[in-house]
NUNU-935170 format. One line per field, with one value per residue (C-alpha): residue number from 0; residue in one letter; x, y, z. Coordinates in steps of 0.25 Angstrom, whole numbers, padded with zeros to 4 digits. Layout:
% NUNU-935170
i c(NUM, ...) .
aa c(a, ...) .
xx c(X, ...) .
yy c(Y, ...) .
zz c(Z, ...) .
***
This chain:
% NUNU-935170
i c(0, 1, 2, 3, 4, 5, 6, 7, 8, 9, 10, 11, 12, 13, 14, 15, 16, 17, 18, 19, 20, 21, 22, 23, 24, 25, 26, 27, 28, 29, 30, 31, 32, 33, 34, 35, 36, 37, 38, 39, 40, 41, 42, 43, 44, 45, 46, 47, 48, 49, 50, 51, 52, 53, 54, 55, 56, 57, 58, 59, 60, 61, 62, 63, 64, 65, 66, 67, 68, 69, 70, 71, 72, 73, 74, 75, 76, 77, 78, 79, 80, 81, 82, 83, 84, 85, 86, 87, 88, 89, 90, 91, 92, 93, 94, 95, 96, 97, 98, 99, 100, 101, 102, 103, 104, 105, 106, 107, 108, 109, 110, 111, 112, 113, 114, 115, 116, 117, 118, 119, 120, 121, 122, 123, 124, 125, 126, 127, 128, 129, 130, 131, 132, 133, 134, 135, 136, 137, 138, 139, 140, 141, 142, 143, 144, 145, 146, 147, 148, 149, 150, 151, 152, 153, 154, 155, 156, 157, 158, 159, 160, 161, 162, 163, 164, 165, 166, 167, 168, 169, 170, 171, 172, 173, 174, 175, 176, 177, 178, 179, 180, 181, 182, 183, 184, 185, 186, 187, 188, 189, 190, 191, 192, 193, 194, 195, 196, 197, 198, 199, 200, 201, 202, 203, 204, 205, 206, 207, 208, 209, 210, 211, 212, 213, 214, 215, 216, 217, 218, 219, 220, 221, 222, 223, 224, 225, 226, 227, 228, 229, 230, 231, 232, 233, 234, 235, 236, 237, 238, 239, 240, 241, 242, 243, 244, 245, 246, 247, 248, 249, 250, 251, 252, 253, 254, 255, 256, 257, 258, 259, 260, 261, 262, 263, 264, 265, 266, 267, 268, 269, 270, 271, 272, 273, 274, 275, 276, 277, 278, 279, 280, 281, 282, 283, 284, 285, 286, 287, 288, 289, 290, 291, 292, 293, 294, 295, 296, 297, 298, 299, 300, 301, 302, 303, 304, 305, 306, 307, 308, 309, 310, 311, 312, 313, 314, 315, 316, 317, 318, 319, 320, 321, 322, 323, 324, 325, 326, 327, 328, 329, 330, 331, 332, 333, 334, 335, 336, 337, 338, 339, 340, 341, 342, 343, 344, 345, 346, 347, 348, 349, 350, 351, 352, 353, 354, 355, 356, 357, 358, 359, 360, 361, 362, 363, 364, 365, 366, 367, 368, 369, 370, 371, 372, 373, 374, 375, 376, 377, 378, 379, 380, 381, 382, 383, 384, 385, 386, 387, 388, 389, 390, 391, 392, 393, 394, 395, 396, 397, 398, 399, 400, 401, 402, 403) .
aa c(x, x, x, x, x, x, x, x, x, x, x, x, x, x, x, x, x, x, x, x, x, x, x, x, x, x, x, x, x, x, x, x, x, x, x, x, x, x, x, x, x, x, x, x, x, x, x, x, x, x, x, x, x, x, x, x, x, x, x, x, x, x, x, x, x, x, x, x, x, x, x, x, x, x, x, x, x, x, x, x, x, x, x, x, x, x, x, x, x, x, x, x, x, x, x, x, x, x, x, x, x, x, x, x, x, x, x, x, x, x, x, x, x, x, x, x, x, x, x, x, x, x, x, x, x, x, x, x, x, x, x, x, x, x, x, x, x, x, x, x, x, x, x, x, x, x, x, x, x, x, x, x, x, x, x, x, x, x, x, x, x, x, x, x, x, x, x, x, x, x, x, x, x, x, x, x, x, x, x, x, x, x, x, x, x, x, x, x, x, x, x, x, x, x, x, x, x, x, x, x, x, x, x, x, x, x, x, x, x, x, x, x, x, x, x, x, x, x, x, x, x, x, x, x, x, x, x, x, x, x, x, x, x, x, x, x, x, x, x, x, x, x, x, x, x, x, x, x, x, x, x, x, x, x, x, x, x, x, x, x, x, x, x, x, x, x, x, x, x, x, x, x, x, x, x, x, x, x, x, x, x, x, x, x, x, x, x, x, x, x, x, x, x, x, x, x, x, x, x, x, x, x, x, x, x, x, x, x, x, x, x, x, x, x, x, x, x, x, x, x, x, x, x, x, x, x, x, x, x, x, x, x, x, x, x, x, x, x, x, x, x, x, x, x, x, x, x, x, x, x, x, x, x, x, x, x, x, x, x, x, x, x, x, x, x, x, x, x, x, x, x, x, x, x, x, x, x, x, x, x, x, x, x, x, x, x, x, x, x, x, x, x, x, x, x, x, x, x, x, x, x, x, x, x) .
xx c(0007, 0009, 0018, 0026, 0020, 0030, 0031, 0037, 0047, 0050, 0053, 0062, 0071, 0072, 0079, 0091, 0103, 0101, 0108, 0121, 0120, 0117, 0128, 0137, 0132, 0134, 0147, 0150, 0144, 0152, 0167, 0164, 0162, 0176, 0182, 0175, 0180, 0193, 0196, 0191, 0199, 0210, 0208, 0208, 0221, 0225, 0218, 0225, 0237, 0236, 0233, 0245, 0255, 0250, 0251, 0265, 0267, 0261, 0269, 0283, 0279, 0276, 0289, 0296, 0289, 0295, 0309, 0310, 0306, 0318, 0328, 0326, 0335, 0338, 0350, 0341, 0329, 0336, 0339, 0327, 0319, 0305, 0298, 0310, 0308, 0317, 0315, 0323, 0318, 0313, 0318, 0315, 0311, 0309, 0296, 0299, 0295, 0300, 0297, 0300, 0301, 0301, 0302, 0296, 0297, 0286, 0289, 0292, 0304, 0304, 0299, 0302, 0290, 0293, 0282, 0289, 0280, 0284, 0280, 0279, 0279, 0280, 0287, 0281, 0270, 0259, 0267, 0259, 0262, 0260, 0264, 0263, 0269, 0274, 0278, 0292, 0292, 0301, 0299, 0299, 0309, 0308, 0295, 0296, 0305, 0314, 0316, 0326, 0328, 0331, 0329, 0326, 0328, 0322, 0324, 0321, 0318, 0306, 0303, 0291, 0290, 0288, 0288, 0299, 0292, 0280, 0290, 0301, 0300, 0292, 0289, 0274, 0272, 0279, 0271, 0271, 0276, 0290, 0288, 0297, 0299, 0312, 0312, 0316, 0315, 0312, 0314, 0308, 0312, 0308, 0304, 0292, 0290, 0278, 0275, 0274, 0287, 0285, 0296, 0295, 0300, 0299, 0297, 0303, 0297, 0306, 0303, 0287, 0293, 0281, 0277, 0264, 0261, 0260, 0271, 0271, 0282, 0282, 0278, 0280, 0295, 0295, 0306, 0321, 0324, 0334, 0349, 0354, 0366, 0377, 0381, 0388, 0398, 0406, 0406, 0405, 0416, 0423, 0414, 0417, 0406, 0414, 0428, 0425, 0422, 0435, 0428, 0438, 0428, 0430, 0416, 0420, 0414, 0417, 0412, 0420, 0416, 0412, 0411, 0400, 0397, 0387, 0378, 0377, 0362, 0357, 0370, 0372, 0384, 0390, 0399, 0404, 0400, 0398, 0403, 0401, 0406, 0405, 0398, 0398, 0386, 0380, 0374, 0362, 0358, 0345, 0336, 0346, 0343, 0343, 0356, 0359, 0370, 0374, 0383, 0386, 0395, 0392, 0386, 0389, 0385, 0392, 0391, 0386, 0375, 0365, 0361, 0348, 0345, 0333, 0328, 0322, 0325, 0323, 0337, 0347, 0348, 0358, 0357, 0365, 0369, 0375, 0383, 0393, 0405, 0407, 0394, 0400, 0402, 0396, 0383, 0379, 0374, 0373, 0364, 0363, 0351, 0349, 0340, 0344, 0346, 0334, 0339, 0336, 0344, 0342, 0351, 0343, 0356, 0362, 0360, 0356, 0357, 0351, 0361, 0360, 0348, 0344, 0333, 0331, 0324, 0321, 0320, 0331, 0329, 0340, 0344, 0345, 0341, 0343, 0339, 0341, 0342, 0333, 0333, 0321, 0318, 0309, 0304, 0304, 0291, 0296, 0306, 0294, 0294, 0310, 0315, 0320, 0330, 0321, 0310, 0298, 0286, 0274, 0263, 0250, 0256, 0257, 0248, 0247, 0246, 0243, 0256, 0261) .
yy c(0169, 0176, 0189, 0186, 0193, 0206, 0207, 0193, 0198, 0210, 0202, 0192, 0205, 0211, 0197, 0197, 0198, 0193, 0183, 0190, 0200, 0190, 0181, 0194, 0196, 0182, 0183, 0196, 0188, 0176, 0185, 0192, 0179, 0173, 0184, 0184, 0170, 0172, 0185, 0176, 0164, 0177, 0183, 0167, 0164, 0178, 0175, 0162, 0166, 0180, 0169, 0159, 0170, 0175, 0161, 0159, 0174, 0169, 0156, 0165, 0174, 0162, 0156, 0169, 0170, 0156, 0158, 0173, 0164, 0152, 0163, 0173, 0186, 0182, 0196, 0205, 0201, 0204, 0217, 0224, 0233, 0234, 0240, 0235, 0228, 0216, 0216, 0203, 0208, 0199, 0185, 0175, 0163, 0155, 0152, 0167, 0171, 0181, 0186, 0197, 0196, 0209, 0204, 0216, 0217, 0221, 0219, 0231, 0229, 0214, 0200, 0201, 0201, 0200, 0202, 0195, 0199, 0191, 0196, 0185, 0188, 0180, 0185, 0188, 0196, 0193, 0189, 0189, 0195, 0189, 0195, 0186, 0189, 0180, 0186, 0180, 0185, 0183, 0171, 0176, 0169, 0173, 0171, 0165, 0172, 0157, 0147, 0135, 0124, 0112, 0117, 0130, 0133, 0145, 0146, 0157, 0167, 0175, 0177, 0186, 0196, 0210, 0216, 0225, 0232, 0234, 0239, 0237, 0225, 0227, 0217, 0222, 0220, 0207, 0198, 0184, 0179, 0173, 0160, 0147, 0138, 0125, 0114, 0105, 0105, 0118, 0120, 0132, 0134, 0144, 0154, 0162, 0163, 0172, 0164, 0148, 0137, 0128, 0115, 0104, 0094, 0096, 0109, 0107, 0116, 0118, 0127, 0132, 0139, 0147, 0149, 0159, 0153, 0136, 0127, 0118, 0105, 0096, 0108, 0108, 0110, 0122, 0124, 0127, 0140, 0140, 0143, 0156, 0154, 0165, 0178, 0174, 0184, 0179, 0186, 0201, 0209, 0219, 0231, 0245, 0240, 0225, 0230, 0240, 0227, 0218, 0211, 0205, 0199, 0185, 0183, 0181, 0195, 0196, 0208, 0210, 0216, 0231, 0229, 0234, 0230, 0241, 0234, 0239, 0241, 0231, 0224, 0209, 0202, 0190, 0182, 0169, 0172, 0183, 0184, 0195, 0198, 0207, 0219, 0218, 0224, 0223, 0236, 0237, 0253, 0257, 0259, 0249, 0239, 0222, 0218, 0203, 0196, 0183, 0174, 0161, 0154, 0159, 0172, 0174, 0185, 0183, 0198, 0206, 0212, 0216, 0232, 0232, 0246, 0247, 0233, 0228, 0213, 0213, 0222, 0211, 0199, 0187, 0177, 0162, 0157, 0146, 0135, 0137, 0138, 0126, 0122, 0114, 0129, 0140, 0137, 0145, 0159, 0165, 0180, 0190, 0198, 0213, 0224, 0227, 0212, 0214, 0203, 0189, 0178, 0166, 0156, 0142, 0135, 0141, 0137, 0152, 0155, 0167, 0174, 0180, 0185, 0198, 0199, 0196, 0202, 0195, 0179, 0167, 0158, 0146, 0132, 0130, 0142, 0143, 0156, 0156, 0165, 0175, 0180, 0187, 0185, 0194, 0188, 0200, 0197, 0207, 0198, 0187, 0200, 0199, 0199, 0184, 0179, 0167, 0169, 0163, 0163, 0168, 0157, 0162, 0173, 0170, 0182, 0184, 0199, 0205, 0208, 0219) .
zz c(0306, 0319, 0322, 0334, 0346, 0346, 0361, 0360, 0350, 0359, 0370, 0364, 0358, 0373, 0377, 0366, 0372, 0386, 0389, 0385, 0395, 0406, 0402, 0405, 0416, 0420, 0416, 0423, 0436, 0434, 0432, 0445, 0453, 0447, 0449, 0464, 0467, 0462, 0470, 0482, 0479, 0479, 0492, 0497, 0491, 0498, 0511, 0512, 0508, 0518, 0529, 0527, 0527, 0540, 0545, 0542, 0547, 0560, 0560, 0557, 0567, 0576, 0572, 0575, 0591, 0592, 0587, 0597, 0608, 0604, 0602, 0611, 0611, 0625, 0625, 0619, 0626, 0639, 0635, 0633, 0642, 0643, 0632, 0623, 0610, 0603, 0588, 0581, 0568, 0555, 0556, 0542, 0543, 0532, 0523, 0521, 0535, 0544, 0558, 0568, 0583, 0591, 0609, 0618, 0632, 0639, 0653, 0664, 0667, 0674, 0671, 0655, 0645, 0631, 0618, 0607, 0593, 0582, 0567, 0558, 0541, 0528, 0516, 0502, 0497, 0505, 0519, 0529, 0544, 0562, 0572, 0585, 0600, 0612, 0625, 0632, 0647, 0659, 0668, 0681, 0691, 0707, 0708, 0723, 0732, 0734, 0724, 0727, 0717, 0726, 0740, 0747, 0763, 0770, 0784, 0794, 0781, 0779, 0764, 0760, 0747, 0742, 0730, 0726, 0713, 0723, 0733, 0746, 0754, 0767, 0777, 0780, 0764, 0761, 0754, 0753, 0740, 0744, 0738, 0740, 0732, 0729, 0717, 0728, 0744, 0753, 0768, 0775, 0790, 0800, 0787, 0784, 0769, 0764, 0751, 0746, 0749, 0738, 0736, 0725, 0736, 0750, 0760, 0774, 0786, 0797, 0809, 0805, 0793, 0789, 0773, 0770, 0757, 0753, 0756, 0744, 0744, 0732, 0723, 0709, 0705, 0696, 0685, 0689, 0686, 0676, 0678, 0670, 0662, 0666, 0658, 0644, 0645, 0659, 0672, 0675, 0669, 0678, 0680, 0688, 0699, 0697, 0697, 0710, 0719, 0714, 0704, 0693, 0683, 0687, 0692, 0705, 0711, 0728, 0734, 0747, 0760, 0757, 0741, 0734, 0721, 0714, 0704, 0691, 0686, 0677, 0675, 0676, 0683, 0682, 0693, 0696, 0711, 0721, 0734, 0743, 0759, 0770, 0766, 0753, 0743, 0729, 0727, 0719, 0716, 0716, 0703, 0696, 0683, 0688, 0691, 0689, 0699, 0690, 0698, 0692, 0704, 0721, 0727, 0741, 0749, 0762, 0767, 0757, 0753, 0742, 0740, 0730, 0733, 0723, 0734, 0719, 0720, 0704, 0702, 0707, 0705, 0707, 0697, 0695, 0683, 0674, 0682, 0693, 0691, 0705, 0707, 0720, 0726, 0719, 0720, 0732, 0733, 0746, 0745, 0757, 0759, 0765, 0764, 0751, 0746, 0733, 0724, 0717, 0714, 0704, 0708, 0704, 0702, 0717, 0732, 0738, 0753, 0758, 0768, 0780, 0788, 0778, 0768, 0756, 0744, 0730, 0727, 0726, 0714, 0719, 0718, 0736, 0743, 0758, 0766, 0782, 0793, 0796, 0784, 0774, 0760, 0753, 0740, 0728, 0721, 0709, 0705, 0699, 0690, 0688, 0675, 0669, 0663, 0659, 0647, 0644, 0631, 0639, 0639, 0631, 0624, 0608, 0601, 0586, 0580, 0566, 0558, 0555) .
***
């Protein structure tokens, strides 16, 4: 009988207890990967949940940008300066949302910019944050020097441009932007303009009239420029400045021969109509704020005159608005020029006639504008610059930026 071989032995006693170990270990491997996969299938849930509740924190901040544009704070808006800020705090939505619109304005001062940013935020524990911007700006109105509705005639004038924010008209810089242009017909005779004449029907050339830039009949009507509505709160009340030319607060204001009426910086007015004779004045001070002229009814400027001492096209304005009162006769308005006669008006529901031989500084938005004589119109190109009164959503302008 053999004796097992004792390094046979000693090998088999080294191997007890192997597979205990290696099972833990197994083990030990197997709890780190379920734990692994389930910390993973964790952080997805997590992730998934992180990215819908800044989806729907994008889509109330979207939502938000949308309902600031379709109520627009039109009073508040209108009173800020630039630099200002307009915050309409937290509004709820539901699906527990909320949002926050804060309007900017960023312009300097003229045709209005505004940054509307927009935060967007969900409710609850793990609410997620947007903030996304638009931009609302002004959109610029005397962007020609004439603009007629259904006809324009211009005979025996000479219309160029300047720039007043560049500085005071001078003949030996006048530049040629004095554009023309009428949704109907146009009729140009014996005139020198120093830009384009552009009518959507005809364009009739009398006596070699002579035009710098293209003449363009049949162009391409462009939208009718909207009529404003008139100040909600009636006509101008009596004021000292009012009172002291015999003003009684009926709208009707008639300056008489050697009236004055001294204009009040950045004040609005509101009249049925204007009449002014003889040598009587609307006195703008120099260094004053825009004032705007509202005249829902006739202007007539027989004999008077307008003193724009600043000579800023941009600080006066003569603006029509709602519907008149006897459209049959009050839908004239006669303007006189001078060397002080800086102003624009927006009249597109008025026939305009340019009086008298004297110049003219600023531009003519009008239903019929006629211009005769021997008299100058000298196109303001700073008031393309002007601020609006209408408002638009700037094309191309949506951005998305981190909450916060």
């Amino acid at each position: 009988m053999m004796n097992p071989d004792r390094s046979t032995m000693d090998s088999r006693r080294s191997r007890d207890g192997f597979v205990m170990p290696t099972i833990v270990f197994a083990v030990a491997v197997m709890s780190i990967v379920v734990v692994a996969s389930l910390n993973t299938a964790a952080d997805e849930r997590r992730t998934s949940r992180a990215v819908r509740e800044s989806t729907l924190a994008l889509y109330a901040a979207e939502a938000g940008l949308r309902r600031t544009y379709g109520n627009w704070p039109v009073i508040p808006v209108k009173a800020l300066t630039p630099g200002d800020s307009l915050d309409l705090g937290w509004q709820s939505m539901p699906n527990n949302e909320a949002y926050r619109a804060v309007i900017h304005r960023v312009d300097k001062g003229g045709l209005q910019e505004y940054n509307v940013v927009v935060q967007g935020r969900r409710s609850g524990l793990n609410s997620g944050m947007s903030t996304v911007i638009g931009v609302v700006g002004g959109v610029p109105l005397f962007t020609r020097a004439v603009y007629g509705e259904s006809y324009v005639w211009i005979q025996n004038a000479i219309l160029d441009s300047f720039d007043s924010e560049v500085g005071a008209y001078s003949p030996m810089t006048a530049g040629s932007e004095a554009d023309v242009f009428s949704n109907g017909s146009m009729t140009l005779q014996k005139t020198t303009i120093n830009g384009d004449a552009g009518a959507n029907g005809t364009i009739t050339l009398n006596t070699s009239p002579i035009v710098t830039g293209t003449i363009t009949p049949g162009a391409t009507k462009i939208t009718p420029y909207e009529i404003l509505p008139c100040p909600a709160g009636g006509y101008s009340p009596i004021t000292p400045e009012l009172a002291a030319v015999g003003y009684t607060g009926n709208g009707v204001l008639n300056l008489a021969s050697g009236q004055t009426l001294n204009l009040i910086s950045g004040k609005e007015y509101f009249f049925r109509s204007v009449t002014m004779t003889g040598t009587s004045k609307l006195a703008l001070p120099l260094g004053t704020q825009p004032v705007d002229f509202m005249v829902q009814d006739s202007i007539y400027m027989a004999g008077g005159s307008i003193a724009n001492i600043g000579r800023k096209t941009t600080d006066l304005s003569f603006t029509s608005c709602g519907t008149p009162t006897n459209p049959a006769k009050t839908n004239y308005w006669g303007i006189t020029g001078g060397a002080d006669a800086y102003f624009s008006v927006y009249a597109p529901n008025k026939v305009v006639y340019a009086l008298g031989n004297s110049e003219f500084y600023g531009g003519v938005i009008s239903s019929i504008f006629y211009i005769t004589g021997s008299a100058q119109f000298h196109y303001d190109e700073a008031l393309a610059r002007k601020a609006s009164p209408k408002l638009e959503v700037q094309k191309a302008t949506w951005g998305q930026f981190p909450g916060n």
